[in-house]
SEVOMAR-378641 format. One record per residue (C-alpha): residue in one letter; chain; x, y, z. Coordinates in pm, 1 decimal. Last residue first. Example, Ala and Ser with C-alpha at 12.3 -4.5 7.8 and 13.67 -1.06 7.14 Angstrom:
BEGIN
+----+----+----------+----------+----------+
! aa ! ch !        u !        v !        w !
+----+----+----------+----------+----------+
!  S !  A !   1367.0 !   -106.0 !    714.0 !
!  A !  A !   1230.0 !   -450.0 !    780.0 !
+----+----+----------+----------+----------+
end
This chain:
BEGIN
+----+----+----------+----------+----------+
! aa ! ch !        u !        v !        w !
+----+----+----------+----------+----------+
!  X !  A !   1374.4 !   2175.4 !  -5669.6 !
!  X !  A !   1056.4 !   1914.9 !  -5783.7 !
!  X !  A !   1072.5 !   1584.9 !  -5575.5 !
!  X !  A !   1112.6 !   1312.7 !  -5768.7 !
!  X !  A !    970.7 !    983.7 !  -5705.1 !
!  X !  A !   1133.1 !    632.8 !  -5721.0 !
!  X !  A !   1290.1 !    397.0 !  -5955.5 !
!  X !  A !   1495.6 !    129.6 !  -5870.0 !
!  X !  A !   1635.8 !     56.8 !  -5504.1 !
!  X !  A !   1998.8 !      8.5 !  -5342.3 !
!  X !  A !   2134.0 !    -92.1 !  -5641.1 !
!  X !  A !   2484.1 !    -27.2 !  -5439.2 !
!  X !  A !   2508.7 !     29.4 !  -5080.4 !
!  X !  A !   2620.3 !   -384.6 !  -5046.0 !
!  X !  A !   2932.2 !   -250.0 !  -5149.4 !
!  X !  A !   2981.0 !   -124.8 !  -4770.1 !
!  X !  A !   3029.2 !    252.0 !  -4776.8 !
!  X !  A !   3287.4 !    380.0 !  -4446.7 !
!  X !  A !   3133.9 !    705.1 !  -4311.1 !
!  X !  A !   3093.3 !    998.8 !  -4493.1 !
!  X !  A !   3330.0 !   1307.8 !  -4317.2 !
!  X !  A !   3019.7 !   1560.6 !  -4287.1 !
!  X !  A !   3121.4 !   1920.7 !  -4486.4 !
!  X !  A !   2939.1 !   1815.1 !  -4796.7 !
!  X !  A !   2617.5 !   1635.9 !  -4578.3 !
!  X !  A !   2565.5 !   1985.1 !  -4405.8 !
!  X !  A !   2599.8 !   2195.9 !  -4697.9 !
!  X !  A !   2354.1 !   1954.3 !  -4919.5 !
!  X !  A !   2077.5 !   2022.5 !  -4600.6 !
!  X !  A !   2134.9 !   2398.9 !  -4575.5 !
!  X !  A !   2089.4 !   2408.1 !  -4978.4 !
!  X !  A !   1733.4 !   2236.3 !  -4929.8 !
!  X !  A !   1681.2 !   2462.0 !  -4642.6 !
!  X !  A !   1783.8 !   2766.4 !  -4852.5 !
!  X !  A !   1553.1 !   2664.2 !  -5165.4 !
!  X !  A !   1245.3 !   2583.4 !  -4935.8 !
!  X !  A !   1252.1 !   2913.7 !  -4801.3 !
!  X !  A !    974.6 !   3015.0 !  -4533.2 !
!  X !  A !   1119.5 !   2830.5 !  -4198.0 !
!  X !  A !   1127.0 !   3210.4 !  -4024.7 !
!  X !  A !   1478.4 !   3161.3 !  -3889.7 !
!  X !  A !   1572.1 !   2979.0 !  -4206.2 !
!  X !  A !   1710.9 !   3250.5 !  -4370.8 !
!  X !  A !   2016.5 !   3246.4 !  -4114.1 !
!  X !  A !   2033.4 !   2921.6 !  -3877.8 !
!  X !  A !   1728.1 !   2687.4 !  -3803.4 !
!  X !  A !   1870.8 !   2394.2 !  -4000.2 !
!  X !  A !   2225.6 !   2447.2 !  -3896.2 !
!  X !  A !   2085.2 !   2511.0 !  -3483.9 !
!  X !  A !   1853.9 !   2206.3 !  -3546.2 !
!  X !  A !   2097.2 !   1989.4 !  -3678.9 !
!  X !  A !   2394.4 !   2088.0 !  -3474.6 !
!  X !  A !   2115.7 !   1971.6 !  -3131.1 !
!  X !  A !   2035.4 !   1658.7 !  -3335.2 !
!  X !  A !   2380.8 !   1504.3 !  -3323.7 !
!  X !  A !   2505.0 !   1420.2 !  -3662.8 !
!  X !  A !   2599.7 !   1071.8 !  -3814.2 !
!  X !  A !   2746.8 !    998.1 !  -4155.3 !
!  X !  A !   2649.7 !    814.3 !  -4460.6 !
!  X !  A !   2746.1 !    929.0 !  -4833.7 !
!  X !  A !   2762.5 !    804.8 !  -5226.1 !
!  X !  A !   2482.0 !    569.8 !  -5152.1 !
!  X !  A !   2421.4 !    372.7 !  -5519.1 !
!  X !  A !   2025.1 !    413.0 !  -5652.9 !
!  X !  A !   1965.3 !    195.3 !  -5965.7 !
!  X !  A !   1821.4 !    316.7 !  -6271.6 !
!  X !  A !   2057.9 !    145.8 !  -6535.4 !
!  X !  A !   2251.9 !    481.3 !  -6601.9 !
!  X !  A !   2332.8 !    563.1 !  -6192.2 !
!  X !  A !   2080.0 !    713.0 !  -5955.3 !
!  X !  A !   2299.4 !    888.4 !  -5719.8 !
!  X !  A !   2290.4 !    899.5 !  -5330.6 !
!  X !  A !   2364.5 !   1148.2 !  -5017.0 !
!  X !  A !   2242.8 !   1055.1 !  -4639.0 !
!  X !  A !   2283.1 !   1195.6 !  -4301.6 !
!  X !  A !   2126.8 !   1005.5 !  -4031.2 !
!  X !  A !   2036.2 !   1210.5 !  -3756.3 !
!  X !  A !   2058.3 !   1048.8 !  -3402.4 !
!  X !  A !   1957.3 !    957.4 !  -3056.4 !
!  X !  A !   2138.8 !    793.9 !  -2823.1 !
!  X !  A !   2215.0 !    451.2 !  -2588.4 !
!  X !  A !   1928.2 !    256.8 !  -2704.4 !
!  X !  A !   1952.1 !    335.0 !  -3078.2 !
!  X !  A !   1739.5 !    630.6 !  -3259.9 !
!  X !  A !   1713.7 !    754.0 !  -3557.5 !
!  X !  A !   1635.4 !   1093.9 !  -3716.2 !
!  X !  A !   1606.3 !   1109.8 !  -4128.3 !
!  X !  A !   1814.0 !   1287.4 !  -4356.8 !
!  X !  A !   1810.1 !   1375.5 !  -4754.9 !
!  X !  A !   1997.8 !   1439.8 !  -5017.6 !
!  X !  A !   1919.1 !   1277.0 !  -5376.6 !
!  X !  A !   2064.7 !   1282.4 !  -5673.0 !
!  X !  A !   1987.5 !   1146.8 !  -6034.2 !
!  X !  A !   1666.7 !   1363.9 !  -6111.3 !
!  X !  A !   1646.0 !   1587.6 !  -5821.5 !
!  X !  A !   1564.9 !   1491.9 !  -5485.8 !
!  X !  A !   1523.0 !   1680.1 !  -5181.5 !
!  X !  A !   1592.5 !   1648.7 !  -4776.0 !
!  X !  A !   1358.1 !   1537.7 !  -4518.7 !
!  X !  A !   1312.9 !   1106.5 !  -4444.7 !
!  X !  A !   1081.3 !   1009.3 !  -4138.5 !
!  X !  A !    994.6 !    668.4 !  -4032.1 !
!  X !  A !    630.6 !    504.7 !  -4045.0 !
!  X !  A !    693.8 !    561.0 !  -3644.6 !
!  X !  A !    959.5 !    849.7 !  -3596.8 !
!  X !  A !   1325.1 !    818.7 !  -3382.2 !
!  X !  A !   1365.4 !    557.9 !  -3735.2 !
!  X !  A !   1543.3 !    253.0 !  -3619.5 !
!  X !  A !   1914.4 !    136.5 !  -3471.0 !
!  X !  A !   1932.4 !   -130.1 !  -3285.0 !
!  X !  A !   2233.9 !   -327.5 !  -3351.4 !
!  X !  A !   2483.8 !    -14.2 !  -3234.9 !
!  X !  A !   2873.7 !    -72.6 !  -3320.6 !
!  X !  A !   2879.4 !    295.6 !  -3392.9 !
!  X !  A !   3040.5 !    228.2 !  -3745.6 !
!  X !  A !   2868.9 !   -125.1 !  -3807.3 !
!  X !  A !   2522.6 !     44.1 !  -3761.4 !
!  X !  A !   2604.4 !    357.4 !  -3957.3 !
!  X !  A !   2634.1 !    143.5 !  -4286.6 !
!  X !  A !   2321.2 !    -65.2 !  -4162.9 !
!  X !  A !   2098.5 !    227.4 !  -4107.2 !
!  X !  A !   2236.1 !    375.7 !  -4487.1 !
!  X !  A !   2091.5 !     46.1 !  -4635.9 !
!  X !  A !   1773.2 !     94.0 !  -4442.0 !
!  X !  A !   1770.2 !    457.8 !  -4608.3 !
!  X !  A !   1834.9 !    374.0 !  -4915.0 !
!  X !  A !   1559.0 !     67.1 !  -4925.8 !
!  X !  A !   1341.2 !    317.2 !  -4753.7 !
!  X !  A !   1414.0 !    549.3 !  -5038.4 !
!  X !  A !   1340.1 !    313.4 !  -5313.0 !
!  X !  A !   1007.8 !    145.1 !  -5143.3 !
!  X !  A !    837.7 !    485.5 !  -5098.4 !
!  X !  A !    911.1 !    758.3 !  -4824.7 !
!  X !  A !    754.7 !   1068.5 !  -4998.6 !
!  X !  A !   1030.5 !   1385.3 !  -4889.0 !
!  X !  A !    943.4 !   1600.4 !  -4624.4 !
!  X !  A !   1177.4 !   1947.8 !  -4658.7 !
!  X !  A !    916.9 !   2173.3 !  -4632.5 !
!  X !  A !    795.0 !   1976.3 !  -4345.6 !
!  X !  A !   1137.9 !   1970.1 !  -4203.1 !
!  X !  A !   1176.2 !   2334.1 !  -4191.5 !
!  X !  A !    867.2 !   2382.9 !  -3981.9 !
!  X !  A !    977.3 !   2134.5 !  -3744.9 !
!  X !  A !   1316.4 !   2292.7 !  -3702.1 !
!  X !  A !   1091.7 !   2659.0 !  -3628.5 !
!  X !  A !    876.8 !   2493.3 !  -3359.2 !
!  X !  A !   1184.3 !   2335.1 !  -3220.0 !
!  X !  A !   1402.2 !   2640.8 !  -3233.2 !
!  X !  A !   1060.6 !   2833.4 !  -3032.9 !
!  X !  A !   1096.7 !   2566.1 !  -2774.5 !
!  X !  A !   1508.1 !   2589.9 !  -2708.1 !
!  X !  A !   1446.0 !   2953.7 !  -2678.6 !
!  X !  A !   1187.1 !   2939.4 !  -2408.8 !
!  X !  A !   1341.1 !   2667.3 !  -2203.8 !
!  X !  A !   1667.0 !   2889.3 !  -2242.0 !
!  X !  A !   1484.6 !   3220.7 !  -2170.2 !
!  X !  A !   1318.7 !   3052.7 !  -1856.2 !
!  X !  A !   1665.5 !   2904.8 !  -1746.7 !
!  X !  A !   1828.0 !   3241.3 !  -1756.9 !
!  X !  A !   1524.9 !   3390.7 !  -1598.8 !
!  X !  A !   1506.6 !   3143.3 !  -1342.3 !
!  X !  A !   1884.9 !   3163.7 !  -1271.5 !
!  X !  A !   1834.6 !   3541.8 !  -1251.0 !
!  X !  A !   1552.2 !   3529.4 !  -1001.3 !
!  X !  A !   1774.8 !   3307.8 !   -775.0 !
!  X !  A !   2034.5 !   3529.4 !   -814.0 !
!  X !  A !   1853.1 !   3862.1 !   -738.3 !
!  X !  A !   1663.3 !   3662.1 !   -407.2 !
!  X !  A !   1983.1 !   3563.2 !   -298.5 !
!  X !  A !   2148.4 !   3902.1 !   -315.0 !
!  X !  A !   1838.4 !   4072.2 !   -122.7 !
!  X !  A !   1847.6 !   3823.2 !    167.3 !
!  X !  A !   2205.2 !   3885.4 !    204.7 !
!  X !  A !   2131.2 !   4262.3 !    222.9 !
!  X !  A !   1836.8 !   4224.6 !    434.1 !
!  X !  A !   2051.5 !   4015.0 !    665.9 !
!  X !  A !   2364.2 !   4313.0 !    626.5 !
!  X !  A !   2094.7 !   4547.6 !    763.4 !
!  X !  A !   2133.6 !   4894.4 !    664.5 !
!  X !  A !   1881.2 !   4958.5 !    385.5 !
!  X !  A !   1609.4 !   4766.5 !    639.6 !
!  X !  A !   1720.8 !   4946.2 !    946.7 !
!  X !  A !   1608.9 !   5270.7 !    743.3 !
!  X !  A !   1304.7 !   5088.9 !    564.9 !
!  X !  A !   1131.8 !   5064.7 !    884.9 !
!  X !  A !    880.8 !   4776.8 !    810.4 !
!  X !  A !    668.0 !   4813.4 !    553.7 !
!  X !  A !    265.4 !   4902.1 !    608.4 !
!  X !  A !    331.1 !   5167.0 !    865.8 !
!  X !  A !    503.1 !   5352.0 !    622.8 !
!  X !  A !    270.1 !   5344.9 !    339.7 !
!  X !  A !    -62.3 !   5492.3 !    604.8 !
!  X !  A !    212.6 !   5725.5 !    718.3 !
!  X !  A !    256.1 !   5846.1 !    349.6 !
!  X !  A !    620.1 !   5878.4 !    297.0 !
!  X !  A !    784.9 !   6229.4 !    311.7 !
!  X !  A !    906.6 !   6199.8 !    621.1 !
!  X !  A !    941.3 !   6279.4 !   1003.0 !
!  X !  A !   1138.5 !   6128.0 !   1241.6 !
!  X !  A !   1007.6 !   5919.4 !   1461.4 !
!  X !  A !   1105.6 !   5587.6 !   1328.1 !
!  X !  A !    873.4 !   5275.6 !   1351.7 !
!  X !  A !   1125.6 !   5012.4 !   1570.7 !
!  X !  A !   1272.9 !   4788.3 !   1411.3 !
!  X !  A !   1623.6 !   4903.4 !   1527.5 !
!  X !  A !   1553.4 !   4750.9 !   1821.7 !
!  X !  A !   1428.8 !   4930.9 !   2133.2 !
!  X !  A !   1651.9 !   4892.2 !   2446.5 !
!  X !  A !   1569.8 !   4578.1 !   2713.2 !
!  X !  A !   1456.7 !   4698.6 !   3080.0 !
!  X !  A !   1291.3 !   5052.4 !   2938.1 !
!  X !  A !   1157.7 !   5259.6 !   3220.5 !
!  X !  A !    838.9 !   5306.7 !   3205.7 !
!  X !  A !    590.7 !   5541.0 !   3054.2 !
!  X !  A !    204.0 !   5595.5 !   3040.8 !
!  X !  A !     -6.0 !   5855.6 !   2856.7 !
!  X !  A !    268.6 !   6031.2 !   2661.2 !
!  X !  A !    180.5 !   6349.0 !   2422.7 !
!  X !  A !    432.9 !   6362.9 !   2179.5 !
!  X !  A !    588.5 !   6727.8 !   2147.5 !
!  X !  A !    393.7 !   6998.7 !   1943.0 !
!  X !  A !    527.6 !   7154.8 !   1657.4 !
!  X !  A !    186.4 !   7129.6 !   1464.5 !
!  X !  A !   -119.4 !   7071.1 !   1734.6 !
!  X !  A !   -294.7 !   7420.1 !   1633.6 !
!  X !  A !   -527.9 !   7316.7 !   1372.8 !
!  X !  A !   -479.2 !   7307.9 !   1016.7 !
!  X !  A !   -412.2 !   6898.7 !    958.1 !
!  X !  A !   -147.6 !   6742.6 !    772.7 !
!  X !  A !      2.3 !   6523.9 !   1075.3 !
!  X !  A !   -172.6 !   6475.7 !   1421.5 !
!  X !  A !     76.5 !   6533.8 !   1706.8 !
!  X !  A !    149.0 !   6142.7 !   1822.9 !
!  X !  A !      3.4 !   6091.0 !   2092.1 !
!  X !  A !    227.3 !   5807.2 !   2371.9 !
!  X !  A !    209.0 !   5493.8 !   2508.1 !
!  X !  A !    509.0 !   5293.5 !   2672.5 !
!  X !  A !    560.6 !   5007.4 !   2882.7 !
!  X !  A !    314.3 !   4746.8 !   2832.0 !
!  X !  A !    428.3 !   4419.3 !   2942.4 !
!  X !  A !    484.1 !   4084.4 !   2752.9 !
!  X !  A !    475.1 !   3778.7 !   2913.0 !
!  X !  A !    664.5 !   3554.6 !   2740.2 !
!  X !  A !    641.1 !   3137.0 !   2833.6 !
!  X !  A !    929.0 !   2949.4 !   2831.6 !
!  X !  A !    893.1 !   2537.5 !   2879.9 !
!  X !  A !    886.7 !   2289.8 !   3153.1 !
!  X !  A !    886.5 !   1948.4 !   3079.0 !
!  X !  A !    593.5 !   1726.2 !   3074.1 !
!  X !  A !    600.6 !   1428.4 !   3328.4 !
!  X !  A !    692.8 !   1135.3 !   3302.9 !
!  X !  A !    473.8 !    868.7 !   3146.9 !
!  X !  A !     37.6 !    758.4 !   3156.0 !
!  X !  A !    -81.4 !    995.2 !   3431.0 !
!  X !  A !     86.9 !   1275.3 !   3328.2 !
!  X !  A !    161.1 !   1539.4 !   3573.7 !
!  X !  A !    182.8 !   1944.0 !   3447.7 !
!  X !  A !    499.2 !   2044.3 !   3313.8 !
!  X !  A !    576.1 !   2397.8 !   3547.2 !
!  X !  A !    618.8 !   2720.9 !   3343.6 !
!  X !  A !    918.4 !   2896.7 !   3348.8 !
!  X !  A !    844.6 !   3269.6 !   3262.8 !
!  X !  A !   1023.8 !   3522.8 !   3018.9 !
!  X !  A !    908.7 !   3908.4 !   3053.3 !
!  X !  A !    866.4 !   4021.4 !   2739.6 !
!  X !  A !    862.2 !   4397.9 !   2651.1 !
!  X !  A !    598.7 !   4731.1 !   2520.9 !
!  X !  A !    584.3 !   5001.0 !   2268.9 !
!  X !  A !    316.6 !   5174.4 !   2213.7 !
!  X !  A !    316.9 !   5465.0 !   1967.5 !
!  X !  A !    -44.4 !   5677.2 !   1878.8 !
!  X !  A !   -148.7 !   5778.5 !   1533.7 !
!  X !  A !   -343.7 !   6060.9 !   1428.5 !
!  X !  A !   -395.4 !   6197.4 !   1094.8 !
!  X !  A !   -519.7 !   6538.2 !   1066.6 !
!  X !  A !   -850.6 !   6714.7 !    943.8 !
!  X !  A !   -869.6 !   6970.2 !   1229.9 !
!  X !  A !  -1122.2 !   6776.8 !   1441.9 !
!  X !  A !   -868.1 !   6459.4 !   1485.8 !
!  X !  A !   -881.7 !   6224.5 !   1191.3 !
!  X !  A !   -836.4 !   5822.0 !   1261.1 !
!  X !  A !   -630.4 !   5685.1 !   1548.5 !
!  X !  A !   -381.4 !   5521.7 !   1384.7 !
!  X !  A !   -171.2 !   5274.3 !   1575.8 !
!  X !  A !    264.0 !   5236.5 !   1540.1 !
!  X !  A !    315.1 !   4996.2 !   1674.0 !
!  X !  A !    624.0 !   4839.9 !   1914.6 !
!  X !  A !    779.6 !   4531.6 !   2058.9 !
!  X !  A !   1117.7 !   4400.7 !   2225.2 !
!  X !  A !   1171.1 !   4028.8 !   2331.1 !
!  X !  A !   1511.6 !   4003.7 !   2229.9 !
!  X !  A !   1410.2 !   3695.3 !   2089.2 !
!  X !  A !   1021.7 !   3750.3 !   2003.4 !
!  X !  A !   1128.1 !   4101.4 !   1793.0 !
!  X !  A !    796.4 !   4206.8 !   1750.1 !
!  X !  A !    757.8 !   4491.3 !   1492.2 !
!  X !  A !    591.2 !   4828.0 !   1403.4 !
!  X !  A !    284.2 !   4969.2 !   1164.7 !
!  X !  A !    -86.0 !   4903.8 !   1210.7 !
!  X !  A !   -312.9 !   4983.3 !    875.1 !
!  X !  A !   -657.1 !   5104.7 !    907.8 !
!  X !  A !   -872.9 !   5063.1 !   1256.8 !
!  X !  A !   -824.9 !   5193.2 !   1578.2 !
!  X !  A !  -1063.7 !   5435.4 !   1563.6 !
!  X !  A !  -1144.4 !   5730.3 !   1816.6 !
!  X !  A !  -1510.4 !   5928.7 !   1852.8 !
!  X !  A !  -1617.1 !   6270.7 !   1958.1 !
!  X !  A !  -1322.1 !   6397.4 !   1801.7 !
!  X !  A !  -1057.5 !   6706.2 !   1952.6 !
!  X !  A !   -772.0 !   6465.5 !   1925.1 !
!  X !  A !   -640.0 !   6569.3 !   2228.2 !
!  X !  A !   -975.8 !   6576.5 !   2383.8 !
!  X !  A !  -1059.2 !   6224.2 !   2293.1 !
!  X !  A !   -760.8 !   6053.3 !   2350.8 !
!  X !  A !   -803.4 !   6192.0 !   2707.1 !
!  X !  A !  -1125.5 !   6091.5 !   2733.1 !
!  X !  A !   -966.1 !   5716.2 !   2669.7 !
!  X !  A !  -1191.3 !   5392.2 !   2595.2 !
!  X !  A !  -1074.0 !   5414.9 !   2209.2 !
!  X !  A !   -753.6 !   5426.3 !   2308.9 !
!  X !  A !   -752.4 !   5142.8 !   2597.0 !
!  X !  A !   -882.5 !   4907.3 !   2335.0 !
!  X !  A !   -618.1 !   4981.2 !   2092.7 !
!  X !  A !   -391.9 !   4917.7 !   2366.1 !
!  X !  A !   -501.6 !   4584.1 !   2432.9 !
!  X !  A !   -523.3 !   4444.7 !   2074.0 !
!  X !  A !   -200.6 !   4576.6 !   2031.9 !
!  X !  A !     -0.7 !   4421.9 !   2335.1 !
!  X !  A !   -212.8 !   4090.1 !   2306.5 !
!  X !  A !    -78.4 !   4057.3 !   1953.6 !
!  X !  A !   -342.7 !   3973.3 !   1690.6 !
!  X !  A !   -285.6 !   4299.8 !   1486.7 !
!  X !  A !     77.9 !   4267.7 !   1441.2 !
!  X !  A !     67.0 !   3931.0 !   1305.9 !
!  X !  A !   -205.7 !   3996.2 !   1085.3 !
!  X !  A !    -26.1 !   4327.9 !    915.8 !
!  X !  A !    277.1 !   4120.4 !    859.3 !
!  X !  A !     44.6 !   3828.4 !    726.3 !
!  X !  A !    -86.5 !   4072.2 !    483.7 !
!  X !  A !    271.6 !   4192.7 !    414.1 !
!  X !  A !    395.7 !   3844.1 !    318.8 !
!  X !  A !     82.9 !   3785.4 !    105.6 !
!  X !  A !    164.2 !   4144.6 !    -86.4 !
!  X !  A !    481.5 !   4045.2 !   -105.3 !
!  X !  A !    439.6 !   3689.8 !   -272.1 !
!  X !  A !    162.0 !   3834.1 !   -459.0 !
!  X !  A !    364.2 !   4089.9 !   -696.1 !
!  X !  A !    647.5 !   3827.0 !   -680.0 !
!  X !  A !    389.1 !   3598.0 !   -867.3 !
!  X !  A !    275.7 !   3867.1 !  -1093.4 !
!  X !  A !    598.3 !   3930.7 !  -1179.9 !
!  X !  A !    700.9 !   3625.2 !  -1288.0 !
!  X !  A !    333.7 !   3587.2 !  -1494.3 !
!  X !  A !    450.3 !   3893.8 !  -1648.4 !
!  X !  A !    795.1 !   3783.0 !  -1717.2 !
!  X !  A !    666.1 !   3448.8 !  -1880.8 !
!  X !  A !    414.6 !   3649.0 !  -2061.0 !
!  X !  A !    689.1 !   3878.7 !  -2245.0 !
!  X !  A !    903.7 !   3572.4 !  -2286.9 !
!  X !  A !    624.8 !   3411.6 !  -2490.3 !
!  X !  A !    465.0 !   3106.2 !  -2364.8 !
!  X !  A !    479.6 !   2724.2 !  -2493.4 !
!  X !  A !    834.6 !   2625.7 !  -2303.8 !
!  X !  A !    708.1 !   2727.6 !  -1961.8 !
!  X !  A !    376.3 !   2590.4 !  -1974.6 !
!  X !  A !    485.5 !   2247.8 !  -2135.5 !
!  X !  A !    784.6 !   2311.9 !  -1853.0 !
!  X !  A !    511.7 !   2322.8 !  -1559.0 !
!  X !  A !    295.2 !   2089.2 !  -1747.9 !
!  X !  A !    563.6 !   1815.1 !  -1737.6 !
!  X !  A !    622.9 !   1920.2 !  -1321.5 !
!  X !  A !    260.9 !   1832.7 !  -1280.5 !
!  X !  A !    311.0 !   1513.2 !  -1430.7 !
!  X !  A !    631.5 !   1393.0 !  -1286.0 !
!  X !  A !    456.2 !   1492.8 !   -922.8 !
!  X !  A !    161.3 !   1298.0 !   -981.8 !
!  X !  A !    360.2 !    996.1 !  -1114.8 !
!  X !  A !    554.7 !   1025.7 !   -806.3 !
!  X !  A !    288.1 !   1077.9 !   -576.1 !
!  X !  A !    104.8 !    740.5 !   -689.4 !
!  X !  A !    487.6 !    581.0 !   -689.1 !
!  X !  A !    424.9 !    651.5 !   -310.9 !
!  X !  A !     96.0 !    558.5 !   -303.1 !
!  X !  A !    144.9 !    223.3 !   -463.8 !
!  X !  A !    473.4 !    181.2 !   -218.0 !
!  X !  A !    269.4 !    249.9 !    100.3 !
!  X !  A !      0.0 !      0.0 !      0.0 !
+----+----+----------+----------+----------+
end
């Protein structure tokens, strides 16, 4: 049972992995970036929505929020009949130095501005007692952080008209700091950033000049740039295909009993060279591209043995009594194939005169391998294919 559902994952795996690079190798580069960028897009914005939950869930916040929008003297600062908590909550927890701080809005006070109030607050670590089990030892004891408020303060309200510019932070409740703020914390100086922007990253000071960020920063570039490389390549590779098979079907050539007598004699030839006893068309019905005139004919056709695959390259002549004799046989590796096929004119596959000429030009500058006299009178008669 395990091993069925193991190979069950396996096979699930393989195939979702197959559409991956169907997916990859089938779309233009200009959709494969967008689709990148997309996904970074929502990477971030996931990360910062699970910032955002993080910071709102935290007894700290959730408790001074609540204390705001109790407060009379929140009230008269702000000059509103009414205080919000809610919109975006800026600051950190630092769980091992056990340091925390937000930055709260409060909404608008009565001259139009945006209010936001600081808390910052600190762990206290406890040892809490296993309890007794009944059925083993007991359960050990583990931390547990207790986290104090130590600091609230107003904020003057930004942008508005009334008379609160210039003024210093009001503070509700201080105590002395046990554990210094990290560098985390939401800066007080003042900038050109939108506060609602700023409290939705973290503090992008400590972020330019942490060495972590940094590191974090270089492995995300080369990790995109290996995708991208391999992306292009996947890409590239694809659209050579597309354009190879193109070429070949302008280059198809009718496979009747002279040519497959050629090209089973040219199988053999190649056979005794590479010592391979296997060898057979790559395509079922077997495939033969090139062109024939009236007494020559050039032409190749992909085969395959159990070690590699292949492209036979193949030149013969008719001679006076109407036999075919194999002038050439040599072996090429796909991959020069496609690039010589696909190279120059051919790029858009729309010449039938350069791909027939790309096909003579690569059987010329082969080295033909050795001809066994049973090459001659390979086959009578056949088609011709019109230059």
């Amino acid at each position: 049972v395990h091993t069925h559902g193991a190979y069950t994952r396996c096979v699930y795996m393989a195939s979702r992995a197959s559409r991956a690079f169907s997916f990859v190798e089938n779309t233009s580069l200009r959709g494969l970036a967008g689709s990148c960028a997309l996904a970074g897009a929502g990477v971030v914005v996931s990360g910062l929505v699970m910032r955002q939950r993080m910071l709102r869930e935290h007894p700290i916040c959730q408790t001074a929020c609540d204390q705001l929008e109790r407060s009379e003297e929140v009230r008269r600062w702000l000059g509103a009949g009414e205080v919000s908590t809610g919109g975006v909550v800026g600051g950190y927890v630092d769980i091992q130095e056990g340091t925390a701080a937000f930055r709260i809005p409060l909404g608008r006070s009565a001259d139009g501005g945006a209010a936001y109030a600081r808390v910052e607050a600190e762990a206290e670590w406890l040892r809490v007692p296993g309890a007794a089990s009944a059925s083993g030892p007991p359960v050990e004891e583990r931390a547990s952080a207790r986290w104090l408020l130590r600091h609230l303060e107003l904020e003057p309200p930004q942008g508005g008209g009334g008379g609160h510019g210039g003024q210093p932070p009001l503070v509700l409740y201080s105590l002395e700091a046990s554990v210094p703020e990290s560098k985390w914390a939401p800066s007080r100086e003042p900038s050109a950033i939108p506060s609602a922007v700023r409290n939705l990253l973290p503090n992008t000071q400590a972020l330019l000049g942490d060495s972590e960020a940094h590191r974090f920063v270089l492995t995300l570039a080369t990790a995109v740039m290996a995708n991208a490389v391999a992306f292009t390549y996947l890409h590239r590779r694809a659209r050579g295909l597309e354009r190879v098979g193109r070429v070949l079907e302008l280059l198809r050539l009718p496979v009747d009993r002279p040519a497959a007598k050629l090209r089973a004699a040219a199988m053999r030839v190649a056979e005794r060279s590479i010592e391979a006893r296997a060898l057979q068309p790559k395509q079922e019905g077997g495939g033969l591209y090139g062109w024939q005139a009236a007494d020559t004919l050039y032409a190749l056709a992909p085969v395959v043995s159990p070690a590699a695959a292949y492209d036979l390259l193949l030149a013969a002549r008719r001679e006076g009594n109407g036999e075919w004799e194999l002038t050439h046989v040599s072996l090429a590796e796909p991959a020069e194939t496609q690039v010589r096929l696909t190279r120059g004119g051919l790029a858009t596959g729309d010449s039938l005169a350069i791909a027939q000429a790309a096909v003579a030009e690569m059987i010329g500058a082969a080295e033909s391998l050795p001809l066994a006299p049973s090459t001659r009178g390979a086959g009578r008669g056949g088609e011709r294919r019109r230059t």
